[in-house]
TIVO-254876 format. One record per residue (C-alpha): x, y, z; residue in three letters. Coordinates in steps of 0.5 Angstrom, whole numbers, plus 500, padded with zeros to 3 digits. Layout:
BEGIN
<c1 X | c2 Y | c3 Z | roro ALA>
...
//
This chain:
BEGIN
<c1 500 | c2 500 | c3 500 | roro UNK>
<c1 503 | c2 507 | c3 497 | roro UNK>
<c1 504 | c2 512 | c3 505 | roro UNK>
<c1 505 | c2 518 | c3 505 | roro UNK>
<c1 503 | c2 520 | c3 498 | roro UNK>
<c1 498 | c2 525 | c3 499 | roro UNK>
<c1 503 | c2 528 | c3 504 | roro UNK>
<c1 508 | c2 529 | c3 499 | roro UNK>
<c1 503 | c2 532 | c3 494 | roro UNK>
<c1 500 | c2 537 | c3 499 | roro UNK>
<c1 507 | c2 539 | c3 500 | roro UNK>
<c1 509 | c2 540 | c3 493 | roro UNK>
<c1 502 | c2 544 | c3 492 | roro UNK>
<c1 502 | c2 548 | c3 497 | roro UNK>
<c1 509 | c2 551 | c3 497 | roro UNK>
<c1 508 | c2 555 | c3 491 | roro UNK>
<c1 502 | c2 558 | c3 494 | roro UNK>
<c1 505 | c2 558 | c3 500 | roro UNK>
<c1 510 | c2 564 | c3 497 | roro UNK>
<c1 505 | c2 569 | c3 494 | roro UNK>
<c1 502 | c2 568 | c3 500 | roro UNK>
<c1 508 | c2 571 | c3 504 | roro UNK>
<c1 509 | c2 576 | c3 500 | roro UNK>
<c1 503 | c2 579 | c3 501 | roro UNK>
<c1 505 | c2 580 | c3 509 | roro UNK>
<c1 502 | c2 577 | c3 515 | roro UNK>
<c1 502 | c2 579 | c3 522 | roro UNK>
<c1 506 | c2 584 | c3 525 | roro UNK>
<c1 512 | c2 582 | c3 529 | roro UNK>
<c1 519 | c2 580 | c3 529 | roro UNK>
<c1 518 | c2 574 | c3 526 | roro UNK>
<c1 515 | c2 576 | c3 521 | roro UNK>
<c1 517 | c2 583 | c3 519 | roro UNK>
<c1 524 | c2 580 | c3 518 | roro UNK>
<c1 521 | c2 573 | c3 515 | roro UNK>
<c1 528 | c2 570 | c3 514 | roro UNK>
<c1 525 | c2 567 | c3 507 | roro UNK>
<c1 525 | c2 574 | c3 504 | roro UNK>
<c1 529 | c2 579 | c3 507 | roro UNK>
<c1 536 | c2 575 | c3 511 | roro UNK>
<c1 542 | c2 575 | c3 508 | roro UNK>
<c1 543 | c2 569 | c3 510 | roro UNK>
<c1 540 | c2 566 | c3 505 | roro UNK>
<c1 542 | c2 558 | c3 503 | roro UNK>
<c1 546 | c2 557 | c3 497 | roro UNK>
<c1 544 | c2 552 | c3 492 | roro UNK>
<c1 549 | c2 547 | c3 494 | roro UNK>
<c1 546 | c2 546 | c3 501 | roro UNK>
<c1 545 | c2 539 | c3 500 | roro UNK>
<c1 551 | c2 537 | c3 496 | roro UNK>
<c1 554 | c2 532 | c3 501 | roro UNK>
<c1 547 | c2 529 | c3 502 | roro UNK>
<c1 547 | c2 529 | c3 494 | roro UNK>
<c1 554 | c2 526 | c3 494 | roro UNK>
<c1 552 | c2 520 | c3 500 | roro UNK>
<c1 546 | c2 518 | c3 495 | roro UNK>
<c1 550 | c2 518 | c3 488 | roro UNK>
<c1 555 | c2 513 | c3 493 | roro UNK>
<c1 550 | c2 510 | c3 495 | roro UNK>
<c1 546 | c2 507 | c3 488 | roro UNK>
<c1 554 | c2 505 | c3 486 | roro UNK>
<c1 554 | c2 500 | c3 492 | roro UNK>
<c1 548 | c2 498 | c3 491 | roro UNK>
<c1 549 | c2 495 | c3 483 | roro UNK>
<c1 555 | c2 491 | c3 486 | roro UNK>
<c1 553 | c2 484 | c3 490 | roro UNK>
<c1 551 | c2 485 | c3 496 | roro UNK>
<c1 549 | c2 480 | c3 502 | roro UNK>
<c1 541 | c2 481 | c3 504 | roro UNK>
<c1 543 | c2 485 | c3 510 | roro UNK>
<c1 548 | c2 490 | c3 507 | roro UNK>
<c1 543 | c2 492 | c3 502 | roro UNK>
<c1 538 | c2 494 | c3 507 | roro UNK>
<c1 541 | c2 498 | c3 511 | roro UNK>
<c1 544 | c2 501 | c3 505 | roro UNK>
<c1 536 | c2 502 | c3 502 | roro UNK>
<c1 535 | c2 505 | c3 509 | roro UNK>
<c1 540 | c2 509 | c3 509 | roro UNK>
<c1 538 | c2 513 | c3 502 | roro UNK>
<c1 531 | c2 513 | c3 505 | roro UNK>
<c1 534 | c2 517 | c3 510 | roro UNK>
<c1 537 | c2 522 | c3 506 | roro UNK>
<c1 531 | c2 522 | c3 501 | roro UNK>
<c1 527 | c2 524 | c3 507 | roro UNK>
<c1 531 | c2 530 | c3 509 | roro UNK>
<c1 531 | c2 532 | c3 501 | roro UNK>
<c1 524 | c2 532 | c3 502 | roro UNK>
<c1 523 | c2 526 | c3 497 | roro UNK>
<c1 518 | c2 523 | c3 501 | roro UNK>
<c1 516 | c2 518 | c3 495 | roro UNK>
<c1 522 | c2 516 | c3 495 | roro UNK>
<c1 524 | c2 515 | c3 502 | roro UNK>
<c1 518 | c2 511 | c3 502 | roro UNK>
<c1 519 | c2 506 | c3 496 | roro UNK>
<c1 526 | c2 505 | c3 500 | roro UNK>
<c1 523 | c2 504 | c3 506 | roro UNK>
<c1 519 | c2 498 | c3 504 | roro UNK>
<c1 524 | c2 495 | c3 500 | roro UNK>
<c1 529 | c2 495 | c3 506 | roro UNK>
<c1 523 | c2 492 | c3 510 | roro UNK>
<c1 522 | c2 486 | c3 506 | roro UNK>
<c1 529 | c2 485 | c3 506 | roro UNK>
<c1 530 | c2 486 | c3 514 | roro UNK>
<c1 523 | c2 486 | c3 517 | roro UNK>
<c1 525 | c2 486 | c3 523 | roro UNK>
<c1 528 | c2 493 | c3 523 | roro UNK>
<c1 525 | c2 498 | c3 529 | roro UNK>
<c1 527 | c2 503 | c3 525 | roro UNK>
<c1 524 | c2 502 | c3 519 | roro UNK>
<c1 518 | c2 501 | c3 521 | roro UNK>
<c1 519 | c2 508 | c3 526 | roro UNK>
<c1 519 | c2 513 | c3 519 | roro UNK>
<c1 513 | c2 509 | c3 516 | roro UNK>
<c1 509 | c2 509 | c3 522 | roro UNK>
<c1 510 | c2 516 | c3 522 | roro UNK>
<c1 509 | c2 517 | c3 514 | roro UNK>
<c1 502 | c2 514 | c3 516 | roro UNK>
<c1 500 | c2 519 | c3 521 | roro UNK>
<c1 502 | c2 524 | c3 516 | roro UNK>
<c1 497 | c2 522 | c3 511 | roro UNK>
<c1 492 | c2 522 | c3 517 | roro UNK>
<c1 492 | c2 513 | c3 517 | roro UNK>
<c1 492 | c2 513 | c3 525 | roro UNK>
<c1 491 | c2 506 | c3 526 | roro UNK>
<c1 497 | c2 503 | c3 522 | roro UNK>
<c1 500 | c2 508 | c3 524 | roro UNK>
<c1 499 | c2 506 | c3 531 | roro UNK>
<c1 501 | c2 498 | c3 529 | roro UNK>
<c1 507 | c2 500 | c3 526 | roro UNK>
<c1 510 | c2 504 | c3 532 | roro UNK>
<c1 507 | c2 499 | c3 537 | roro UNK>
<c1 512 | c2 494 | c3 533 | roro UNK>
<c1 518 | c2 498 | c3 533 | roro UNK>
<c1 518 | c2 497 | c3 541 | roro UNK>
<c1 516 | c2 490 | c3 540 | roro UNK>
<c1 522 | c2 490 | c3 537 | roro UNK>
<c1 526 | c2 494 | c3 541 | roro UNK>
<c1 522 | c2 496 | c3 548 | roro UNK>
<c1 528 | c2 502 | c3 549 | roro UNK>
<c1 527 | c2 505 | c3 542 | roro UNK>
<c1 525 | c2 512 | c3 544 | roro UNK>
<c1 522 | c2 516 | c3 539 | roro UNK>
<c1 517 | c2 511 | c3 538 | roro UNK>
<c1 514 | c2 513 | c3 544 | roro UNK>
<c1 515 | c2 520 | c3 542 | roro UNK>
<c1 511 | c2 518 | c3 535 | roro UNK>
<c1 505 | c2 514 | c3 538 | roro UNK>
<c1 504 | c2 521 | c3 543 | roro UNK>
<c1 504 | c2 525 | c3 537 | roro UNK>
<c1 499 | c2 519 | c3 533 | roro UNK>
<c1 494 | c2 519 | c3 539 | roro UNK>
<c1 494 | c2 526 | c3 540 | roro UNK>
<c1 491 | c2 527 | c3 533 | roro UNK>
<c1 487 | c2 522 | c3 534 | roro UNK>
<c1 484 | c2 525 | c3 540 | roro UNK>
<c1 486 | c2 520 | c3 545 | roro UNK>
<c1 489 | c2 524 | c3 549 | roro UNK>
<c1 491 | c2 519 | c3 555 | roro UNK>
<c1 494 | c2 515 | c3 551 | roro UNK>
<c1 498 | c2 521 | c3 548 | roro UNK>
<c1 500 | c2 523 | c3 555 | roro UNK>
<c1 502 | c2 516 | c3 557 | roro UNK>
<c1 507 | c2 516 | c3 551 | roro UNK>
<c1 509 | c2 523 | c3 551 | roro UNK>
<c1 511 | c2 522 | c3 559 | roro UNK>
<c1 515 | c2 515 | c3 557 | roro UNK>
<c1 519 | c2 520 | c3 552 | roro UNK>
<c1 519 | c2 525 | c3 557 | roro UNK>
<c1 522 | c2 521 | c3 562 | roro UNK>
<c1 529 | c2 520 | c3 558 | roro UNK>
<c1 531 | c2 526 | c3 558 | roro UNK>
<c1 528 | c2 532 | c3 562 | roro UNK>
<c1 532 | c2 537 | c3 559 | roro UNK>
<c1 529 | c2 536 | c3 552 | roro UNK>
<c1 524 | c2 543 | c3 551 | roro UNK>
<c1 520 | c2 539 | c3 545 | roro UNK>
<c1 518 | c2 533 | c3 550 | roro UNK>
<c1 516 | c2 540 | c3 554 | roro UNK>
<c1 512 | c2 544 | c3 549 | roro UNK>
<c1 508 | c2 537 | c3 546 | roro UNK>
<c1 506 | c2 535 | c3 554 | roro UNK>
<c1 503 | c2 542 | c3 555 | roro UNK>
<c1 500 | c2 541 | c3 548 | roro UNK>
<c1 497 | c2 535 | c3 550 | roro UNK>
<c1 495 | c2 537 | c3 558 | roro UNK>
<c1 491 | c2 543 | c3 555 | roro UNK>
<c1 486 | c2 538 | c3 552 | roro UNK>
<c1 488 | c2 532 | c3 556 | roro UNK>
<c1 488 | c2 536 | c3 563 | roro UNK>
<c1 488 | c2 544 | c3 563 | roro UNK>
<c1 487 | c2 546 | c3 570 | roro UNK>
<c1 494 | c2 543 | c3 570 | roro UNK>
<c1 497 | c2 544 | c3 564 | roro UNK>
<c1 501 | c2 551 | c3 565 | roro UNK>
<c1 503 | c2 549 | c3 572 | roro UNK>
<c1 506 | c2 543 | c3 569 | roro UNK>
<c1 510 | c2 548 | c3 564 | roro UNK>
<c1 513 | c2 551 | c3 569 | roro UNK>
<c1 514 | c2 546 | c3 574 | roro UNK>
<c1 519 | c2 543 | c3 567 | roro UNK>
<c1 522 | c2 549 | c3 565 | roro UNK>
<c1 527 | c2 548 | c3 570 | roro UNK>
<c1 531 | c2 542 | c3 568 | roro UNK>
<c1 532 | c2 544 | c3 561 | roro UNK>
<c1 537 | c2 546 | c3 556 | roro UNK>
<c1 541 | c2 552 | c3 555 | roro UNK>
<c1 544 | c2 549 | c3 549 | roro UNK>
<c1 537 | c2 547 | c3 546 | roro UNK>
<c1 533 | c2 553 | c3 542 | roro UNK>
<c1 527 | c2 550 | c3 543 | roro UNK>
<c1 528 | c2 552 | c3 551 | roro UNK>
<c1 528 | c2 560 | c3 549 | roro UNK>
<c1 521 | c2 558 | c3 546 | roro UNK>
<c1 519 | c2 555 | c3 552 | roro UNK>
<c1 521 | c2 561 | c3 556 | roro UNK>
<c1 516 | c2 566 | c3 551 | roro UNK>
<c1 510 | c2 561 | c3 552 | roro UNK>
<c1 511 | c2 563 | c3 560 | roro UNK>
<c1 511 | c2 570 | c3 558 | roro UNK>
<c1 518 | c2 571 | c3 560 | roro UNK>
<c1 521 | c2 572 | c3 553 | roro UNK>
<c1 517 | c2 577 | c3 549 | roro UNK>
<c1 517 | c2 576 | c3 541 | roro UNK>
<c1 522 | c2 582 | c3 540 | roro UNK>
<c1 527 | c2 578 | c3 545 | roro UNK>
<c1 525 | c2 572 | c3 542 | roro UNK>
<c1 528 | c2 574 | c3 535 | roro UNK>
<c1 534 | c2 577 | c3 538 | roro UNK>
<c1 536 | c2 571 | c3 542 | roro UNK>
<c1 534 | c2 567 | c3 534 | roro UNK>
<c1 541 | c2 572 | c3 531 | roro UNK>
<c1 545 | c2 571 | c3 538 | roro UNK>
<c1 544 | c2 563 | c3 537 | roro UNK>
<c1 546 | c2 562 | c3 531 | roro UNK>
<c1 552 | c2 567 | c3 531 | roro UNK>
<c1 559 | c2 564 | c3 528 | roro UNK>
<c1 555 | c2 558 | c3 527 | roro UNK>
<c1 559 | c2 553 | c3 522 | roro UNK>
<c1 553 | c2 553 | c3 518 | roro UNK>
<c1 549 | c2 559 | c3 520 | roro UNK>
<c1 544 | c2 559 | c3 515 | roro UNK>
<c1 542 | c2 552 | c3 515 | roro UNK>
<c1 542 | c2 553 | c3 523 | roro UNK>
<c1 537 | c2 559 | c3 523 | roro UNK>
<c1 532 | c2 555 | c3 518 | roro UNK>
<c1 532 | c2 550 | c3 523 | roro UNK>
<c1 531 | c2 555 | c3 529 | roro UNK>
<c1 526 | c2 559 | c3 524 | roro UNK>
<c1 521 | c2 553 | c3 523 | roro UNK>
<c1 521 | c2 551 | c3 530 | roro UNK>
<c1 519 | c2 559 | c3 532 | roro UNK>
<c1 513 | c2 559 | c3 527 | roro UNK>
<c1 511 | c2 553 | c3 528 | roro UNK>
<c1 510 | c2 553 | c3 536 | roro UNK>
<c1 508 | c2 560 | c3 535 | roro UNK>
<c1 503 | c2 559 | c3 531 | roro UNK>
<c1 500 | c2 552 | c3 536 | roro UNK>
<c1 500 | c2 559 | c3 541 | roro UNK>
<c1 496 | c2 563 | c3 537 | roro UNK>
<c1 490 | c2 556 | c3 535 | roro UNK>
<c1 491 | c2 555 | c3 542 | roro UNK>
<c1 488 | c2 561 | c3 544 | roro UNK>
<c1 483 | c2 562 | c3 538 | roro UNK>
<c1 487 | c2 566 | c3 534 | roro UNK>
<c1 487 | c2 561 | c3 528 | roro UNK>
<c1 489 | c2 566 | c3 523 | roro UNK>
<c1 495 | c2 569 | c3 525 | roro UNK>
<c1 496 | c2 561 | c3 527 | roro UNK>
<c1 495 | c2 560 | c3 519 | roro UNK>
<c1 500 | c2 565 | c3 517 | roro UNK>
<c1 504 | c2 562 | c3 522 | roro UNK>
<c1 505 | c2 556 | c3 520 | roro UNK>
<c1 505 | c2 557 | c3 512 | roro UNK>
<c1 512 | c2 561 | c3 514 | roro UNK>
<c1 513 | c2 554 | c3 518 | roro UNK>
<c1 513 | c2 550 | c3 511 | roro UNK>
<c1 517 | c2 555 | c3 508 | roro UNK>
<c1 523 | c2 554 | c3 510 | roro UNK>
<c1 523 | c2 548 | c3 508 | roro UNK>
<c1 525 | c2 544 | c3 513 | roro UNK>
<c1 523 | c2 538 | c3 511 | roro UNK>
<c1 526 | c2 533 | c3 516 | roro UNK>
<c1 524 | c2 536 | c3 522 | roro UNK>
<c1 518 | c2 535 | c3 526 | roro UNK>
<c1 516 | c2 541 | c3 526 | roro UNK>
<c1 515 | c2 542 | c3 519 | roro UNK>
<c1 512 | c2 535 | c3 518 | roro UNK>
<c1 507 | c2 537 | c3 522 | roro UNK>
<c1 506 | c2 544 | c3 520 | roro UNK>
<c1 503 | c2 541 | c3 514 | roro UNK>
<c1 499 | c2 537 | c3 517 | roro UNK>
<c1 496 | c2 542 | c3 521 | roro UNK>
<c1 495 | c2 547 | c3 515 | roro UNK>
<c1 490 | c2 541 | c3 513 | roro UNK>
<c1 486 | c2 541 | c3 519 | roro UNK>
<c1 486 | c2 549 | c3 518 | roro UNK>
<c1 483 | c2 548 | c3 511 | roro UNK>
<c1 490 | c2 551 | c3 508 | roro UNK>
<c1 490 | c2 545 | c3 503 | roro UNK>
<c1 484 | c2 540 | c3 502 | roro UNK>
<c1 483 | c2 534 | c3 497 | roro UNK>
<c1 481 | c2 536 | c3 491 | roro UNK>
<c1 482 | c2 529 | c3 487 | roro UNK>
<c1 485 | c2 521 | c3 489 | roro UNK>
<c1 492 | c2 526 | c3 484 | roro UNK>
<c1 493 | c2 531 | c3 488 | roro UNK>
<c1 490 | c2 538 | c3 493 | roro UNK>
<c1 488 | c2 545 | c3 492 | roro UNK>
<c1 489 | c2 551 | c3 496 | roro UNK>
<c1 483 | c2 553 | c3 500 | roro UNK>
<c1 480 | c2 561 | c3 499 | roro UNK>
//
């Protein structure tokens, strides 16, 4: 069964709208006076990917010669993995079951195509994809990040914060563990959500950006600070632009979970189409900034081929 198809179509239609629609302008504040898609100089060049283009062409040379059934897997996999950072979900995906018939035992093959499922909205194999990654290894993480995630969606609140508290557990300093517990306490248990928040913004990391967005959820960081503390973050960072690409779609992403979380879904909207814009497209936050633009109505099926832009 093809996965993630309509994911990857929705994106590749919804980008060039996207742009007109950035150019327009959106809400004013720091992050999107100064949209980094537009304006910064730190733009990247076309051959950003280069070294994941060079692993690919490597890659393919290896797999024409002979190889044992285990190898050829774990190749497979791994351009999977490249592809999907590309943004080449289609053919991250062909790659991804091709490995899994060869190694079906592989927890993390099985951990990325549960996630293509919950991207494309098909929860429940999405769900017996992620519980076979921990029967196959009961210390895989991200499983348990990725099932939270599947259950809250899926409005199963309970299950998510059983899930989302495993993940948590691991590492107390991780703010992105923070922020999709408070997500999911405002539905599961909002009487206690904020404080939760606070109680666990104490242990986490300085080194983690996603800390200073935490810190503006608390009222402690306002935007303007927050942009400022964007451009010290990144300052004499070997890869600079790609880094602020990074830090941006994280910044978008979780303002714009702000802004719905209290009502405001159209600045939520513009929010999270600069989330998509940075194209990003092997982090959480991107992943998931599409999906929520179709739940807002941003992209909606037109035919079984493909997506349109709603007015």
């Amino acid at each position: 069964m093809k996965i993630g198809v309509s994911f990857v179509k929705l994106a590749r239609n919804f980008f060039t709208l996207l742009i007109l629609c950035v150019l327009i302008g959106c809400v004013r504040n720091p992050f999107l006076a100064e949209n980094f898609v537009l304006t910064n100089d730190k733009l990247q060049v076309p051959h950003i990917h280069q070294e994941q283009e060079v692993m690919i062409m490597r890659i393919n040379q290896t797999l024409n010669q002979h190889l044992s059934q285990k190898m050829r897997s774990d190749l497979l996999f791994e351009r999977g993995v490249l592809y999907d950072s590309l943004g080449l979900w289609e053919l991250a995906h062909y790659d991804f079951i091709h490995a899994l018939t060869l190694q079906p035992k592989n927890p993390a093959i099985y951990n990325y195509l549960g996630l293509y499922w919950l991207l494309d909205n098909n929860y429940s194999i999405a769900v017996e994809a992620l519980n076979g990654v921990l029967e196959l290894d009961p210390d895989y993480e991200f499983a348990h990040f990725n099932l939270g995630l599947t259950f809250y969606y899926m409005e199963r609140f309970s299950l998510a914060e059983q899930n989302l508290l495993r993940f948590y557990e691991r590492d107390k300093s991780n703010p992105y563990a923070v922020l999709w517990l408070y997500f999911n306490e405002l539905k599961f248990s909002p009487a206690s959500a904020k404080e939760n928040l606070v109680k666990r913004s104490t242990a986490l990391s300085p080194q983690s950006w996603g800390t200073y967005i935490v810190q503006h959820y608390l009222g402690q960081l306002s935007i303007t600070e927050l942009w400022q503390k964007s451009q010290s973050f990144v300052k004499n960072s070997i890869e600079e632009s790609a880094k602020f690409n990074e830090i941006l779609t994280e910044t978008y992403f979780y303002l714009a979970k702000q802004q719905l979380n209290i009502g405001q879904t159209e600045k939520a909207k513009q929010l999270f189409k600069l989330a998509i814009a940075n194209q990003v497209y092997n982090f959480v936050e991107y992943r998931f900034a599409l999906l929520e633009a179709a739940k807002l109505g941003l992209i909606q099926a037109k035919s079984a081929n493909g997506f349109s832009v709603s007015p």
